[in-house]
N, C-alpha and C positions, 0 to 999 in steps of 0.2 A: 504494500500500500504506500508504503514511505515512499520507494524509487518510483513508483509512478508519479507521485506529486510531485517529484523531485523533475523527472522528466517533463511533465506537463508544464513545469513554474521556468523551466528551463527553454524549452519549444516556444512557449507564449513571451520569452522575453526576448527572443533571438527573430520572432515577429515582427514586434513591436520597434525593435532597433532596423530604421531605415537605411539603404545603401545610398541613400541620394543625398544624406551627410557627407559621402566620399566626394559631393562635387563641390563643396564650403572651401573656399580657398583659404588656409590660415595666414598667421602673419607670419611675414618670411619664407613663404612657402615661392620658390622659383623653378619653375617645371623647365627640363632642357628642350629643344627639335625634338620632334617626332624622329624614329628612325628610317631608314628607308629598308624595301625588302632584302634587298643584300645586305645591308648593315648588319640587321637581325640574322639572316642566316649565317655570315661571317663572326659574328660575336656568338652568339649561340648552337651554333651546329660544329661549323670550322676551327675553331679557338679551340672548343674542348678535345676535338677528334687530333690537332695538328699535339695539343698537350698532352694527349693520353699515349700517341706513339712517340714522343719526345722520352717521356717519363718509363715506359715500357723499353725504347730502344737501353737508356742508362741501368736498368736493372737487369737486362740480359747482358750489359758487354761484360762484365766479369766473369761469365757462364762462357764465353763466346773467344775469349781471349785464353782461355788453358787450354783447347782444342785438344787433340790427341798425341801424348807424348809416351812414346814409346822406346 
């Protein structure tokens, strides 16, 4: 009974709280340019993909440099 009221009191407040507060501009508040579509895929797609085999190449070359010695 309790976690229902708890959910109910929870759902009716999360209601009640508007998104359209998010367009209230505060003080101080200075938004930059929009991005363009390539910005966004080169900041977000390419940045991570170009850091993740950056970071993957440096922890294989120590694997990669004892090779086989025989």
């Amino acid at each position: 009974m309790r976690a229902g009221a708890v959910t109910a009191a929870a759902t009716l407040m999360m209601l009640m709280s508007s998104p359209a507060m998010a367009l209230t501009r505060d003080d101080g508040d200075d938004p930059g340019s929009a991005l363009g579509v390539a910005q966004t895929l080169g900041l977000f797609v390419l940045a991570p993909l170009v850091l993740f085999a950056i970071i993957a190449g440096l922890v294989m070359l120590p694997s990669l440099g004892k090779g086989k010695k025989k």
